[in-house]
Every structure is written in C-alpha cells, then in structure tokens.
N, C-alpha and C positions, 0 to 999 in steps of 0.2 A: 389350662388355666384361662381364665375369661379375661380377656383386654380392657373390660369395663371397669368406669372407675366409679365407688359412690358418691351421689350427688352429697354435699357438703349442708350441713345441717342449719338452719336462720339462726345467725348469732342472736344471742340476746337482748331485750330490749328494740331491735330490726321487726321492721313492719310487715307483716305474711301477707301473700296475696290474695288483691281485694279489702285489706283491711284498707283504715280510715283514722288517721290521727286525732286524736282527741281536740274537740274546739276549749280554748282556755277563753277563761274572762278579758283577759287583757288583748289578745287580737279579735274579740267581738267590739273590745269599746274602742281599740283601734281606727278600727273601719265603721263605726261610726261617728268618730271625729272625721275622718275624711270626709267624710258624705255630711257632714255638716259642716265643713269649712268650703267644699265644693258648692253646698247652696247659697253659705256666705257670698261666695266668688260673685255667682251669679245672680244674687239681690244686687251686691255693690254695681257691678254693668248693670244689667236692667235698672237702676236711680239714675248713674250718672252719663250715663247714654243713651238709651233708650226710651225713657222715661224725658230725659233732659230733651232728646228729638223731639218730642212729642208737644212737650210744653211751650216748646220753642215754635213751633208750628201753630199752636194755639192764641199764644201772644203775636206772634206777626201778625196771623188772621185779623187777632182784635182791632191792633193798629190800624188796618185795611181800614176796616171799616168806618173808626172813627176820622181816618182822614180823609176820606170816601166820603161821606158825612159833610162836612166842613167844605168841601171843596163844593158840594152841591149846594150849600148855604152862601158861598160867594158868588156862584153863578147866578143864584136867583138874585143877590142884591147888586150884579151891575149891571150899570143902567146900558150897555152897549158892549156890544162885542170887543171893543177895544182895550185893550189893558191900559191902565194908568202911565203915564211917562214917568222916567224913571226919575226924572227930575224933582217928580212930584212927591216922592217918598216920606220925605222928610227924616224927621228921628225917629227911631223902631218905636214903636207901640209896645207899652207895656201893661199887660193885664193890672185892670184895678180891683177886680174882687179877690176876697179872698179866698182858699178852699180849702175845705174839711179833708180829716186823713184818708186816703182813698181815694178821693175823687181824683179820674185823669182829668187832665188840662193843657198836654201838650205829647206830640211823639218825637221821636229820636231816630233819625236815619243815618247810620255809617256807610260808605258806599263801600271803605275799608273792611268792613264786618261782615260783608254779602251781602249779594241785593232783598234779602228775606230779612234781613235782621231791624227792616220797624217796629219799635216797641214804644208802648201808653208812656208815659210819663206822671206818674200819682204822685201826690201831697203824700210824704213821709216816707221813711227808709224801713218801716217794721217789715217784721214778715210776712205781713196782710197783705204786701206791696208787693216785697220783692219776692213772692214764692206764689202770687197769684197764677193764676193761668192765663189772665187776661192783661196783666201790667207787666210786670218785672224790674221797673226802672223808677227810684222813688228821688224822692227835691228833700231836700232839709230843708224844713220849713223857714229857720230862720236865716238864710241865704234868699236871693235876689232872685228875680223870675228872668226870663228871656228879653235878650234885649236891654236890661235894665243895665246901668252902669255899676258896677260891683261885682259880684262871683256866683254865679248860678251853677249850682251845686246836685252832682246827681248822684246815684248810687247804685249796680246792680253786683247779681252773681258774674264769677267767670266761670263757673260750671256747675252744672245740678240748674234746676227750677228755671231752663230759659237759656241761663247762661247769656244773657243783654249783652255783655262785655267780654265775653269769652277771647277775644279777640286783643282787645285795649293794646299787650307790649308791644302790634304790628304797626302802629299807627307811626307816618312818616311825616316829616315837617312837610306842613302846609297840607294836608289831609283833609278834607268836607267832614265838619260836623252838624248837621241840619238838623234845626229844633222847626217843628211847625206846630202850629195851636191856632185856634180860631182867627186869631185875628192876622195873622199872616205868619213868613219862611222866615227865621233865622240861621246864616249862615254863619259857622265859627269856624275859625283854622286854626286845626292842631299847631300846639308850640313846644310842646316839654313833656315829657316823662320824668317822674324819681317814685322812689321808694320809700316809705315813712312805717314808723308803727302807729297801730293801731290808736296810740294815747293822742298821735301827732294832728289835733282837731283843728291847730293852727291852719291848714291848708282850706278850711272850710270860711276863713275871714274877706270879706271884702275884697282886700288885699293879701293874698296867701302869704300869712308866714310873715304877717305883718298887721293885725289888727288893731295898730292904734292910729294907722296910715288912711287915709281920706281915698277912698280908688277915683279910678278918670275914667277908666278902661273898662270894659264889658267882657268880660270872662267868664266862660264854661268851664269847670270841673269834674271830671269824670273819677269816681272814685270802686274800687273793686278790691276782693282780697288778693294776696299774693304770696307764694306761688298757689299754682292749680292744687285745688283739692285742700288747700292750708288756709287758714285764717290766719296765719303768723306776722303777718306783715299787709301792707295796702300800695297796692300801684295807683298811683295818682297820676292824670293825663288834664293839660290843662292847654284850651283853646281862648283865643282872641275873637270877636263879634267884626268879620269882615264887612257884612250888607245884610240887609232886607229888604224883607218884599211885603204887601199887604198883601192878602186873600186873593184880593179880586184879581192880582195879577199871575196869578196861579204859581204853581211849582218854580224853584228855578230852572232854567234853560236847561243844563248839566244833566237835571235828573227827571225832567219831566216826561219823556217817556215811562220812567221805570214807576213815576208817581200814578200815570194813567193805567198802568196795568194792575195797579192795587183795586182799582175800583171795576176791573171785569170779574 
C-alpha cells in the first residue's frame, strides 16, 4: 500500500495558482483618492514653502535695490564726504507727498527676522501689496508715515507670499525696527506684543486702543495674522521711534555693514 497521501483539493471560492483577484470599483477609487490627496500634500508645501522661499527671495532682492537706489541719491546730494553731526538732525523728516495704492515709499529691516528679510513698503494692505513679489509689506493708508508723531501702521503675511512677518511672536523688548525711505533711517524699538481679532481696528488709531486720545509718541505697528497658516486672530507688535538719521548720513552704525552688502 502506497505511503502517499492525496494532495487536498482548492476549497471553494480560494484563489488557484497564478490566478488574480478581481479589481472592484471601490479600491480603484480608493487609490485614487490617495493619489489625489498625496498631490494635495504636495501643492500645499510647494505654496507654503517653497513657493513662500522663492517670493521671499524675490522681495528682499526688490528691497536691495531700491535702497541701493536711495542710498546712491544721497551720495550724489552731499556736498562732502563728511556725514552731518548728529546734533544737526533735528526732528525726523516726514514724507509730504502723498502715494497711490502700490507705490513703495519706504523698506523695513528686522535684524530679528534675518539678515534677508528687507522688504518694499506700499501704500495699502490689498493683495496687490501683500502677495506681490516685489512688496509684501502694505501702510494703511489712513495711519501716519514714518517718523510722524501718531501710529505707523504696516501689514504683512506670516507665511505663504514672502511671509514679511513670519517671524513677529520672536521679537524681544528693545529689538531694532528700521524703516528707511528716501529721505532718511528710522529706528523704532520693539515694545509689546498682544493678540486681537480681526474686528479689533482700534489698534490701528493714533493712539492704539485709544482713538479719541491726541498721541505725543511716534509709534510703529506691525500687524500679521495669527496663528500660522490661520486668519483667526491678528498678532500685533507695536514699537516706539528711538532716532533718525537723514540719508546723507547713511545707514545706522548697527547695520551698516549689512546695509552695504544689499548694494553688491
């Protein structure tokens, strides 16, 4: 009698070999929800990084240039290699023309934000402004210009299109915030951080959070959304007008190396 035993038969329904399960509707449309939530992923980084790198790099360039610009407009209008004494300063110089929506008219240096992070300064907060490639950084227009005694008022992204502010909740008491524009360097020091919504326009008066108040004081406002990636709320950063400088007396001390290497 044979020791052999027979081989046991494919139960039913069990897949014979080589065979191939049948594809259903539902893991074809499976997998490609995957693969479209996967290209999802990767639009979302490529906008807000990569994209955001790029723009960001675009806008400092711009900056360069126009304060590259400005800075050879003062060299050619003094009369000597001497810089002005500082005595001579006076009261900060405040722009008397007015400007249309767009136009830049002043940059913004954080030294807190990295040494790349100069950006244009334009008349108005639209998206024309803030999602340019060359601005990123807009003034309400009905707030006060640089230097001026009242609230100078600015606004950028903290990420996506530049990202100007990306940076804002690091800022430490007493922090440089340098506005410069034609006519010369305003230096502000950071004073306060808070949180507001969106409605809370008060921040944008004169006097923040106070517009029936006469101001004395020269105040920058740095306005952004908050958190990252959320419009739900606004980080407001609001600086005091330490000193200026005219043009002719070039950069402050602080940053004027980092200023002359804009212009190679």
């Amino acid at each position: 009698m044979s020791d052999e035993q027979p081989e046991p038969s494919p139960a039913r329904g069990a897949a014979t070999s080589g065979g191939r399960r049948p594809v259903s509707v539902v893991g074809v449309l499976g997998e490609v929800l995957l693969t479209a939530g996967a290209l999802i992923l990767l639009f979302l980084g490529w906008q807000l990084w990569w994209n955001d790198a790029i723009m960001a790099g675009q806008q400092s360039t711009a900056a360069s240039g126009l304060s590259a610009e400005w800075l050879e407009e003062a060299r050619a209008a003094r009369a000597d290699d001497a810089p002005p004494a500082a005595e001579d300063y006076g009261d900060p110089v405040v722009a008397a023309a007015s400007f249309d929506n767009g136009d830049p008219f002043a940059i913004m240096y954080v030294p807190r934000f990295g040494e790349d992070s100069q950006r244009r300064i334009a008349e108005g907060v639209g998206l024309d402004v803030l999602n340019s490639t060359e601005l990123g950084v807009g003034h309400y227009p009905d707030t006060q210009m640089p230097g001026e005694v009242g609230n100078f008022a600015i606004a950028s992204h903290r990420s996506a299109y530049g990202g100007g502010m990306h940076e804002i909740e690091q800022l430490r008491l007493g922090d440089a915030i340098y506005i410069q524009t034609r006519d010369g360097w305003y230096t502000y020091r950071f004073r306060d951080l808070e949180y507001v919504t969106p409605e809370t326009v008060e921040v944008l008066a004169p006097v923040p959070h106070h517009p029936d108040l006469e101001p004395s004081d020269r105040i920058i406002t740095l306005t952004s959304c908050n958190p990252l990636y959320s419009t739900a709320e606004r980080i407001i950063a609001y600086g005091v007008l330490e000193s200026w400088q005219p043009s002719t007396a070039g950069a402050p001390a602080e940053i004027a190396d980092i200023v002359e290497s804009w212009e190679s």
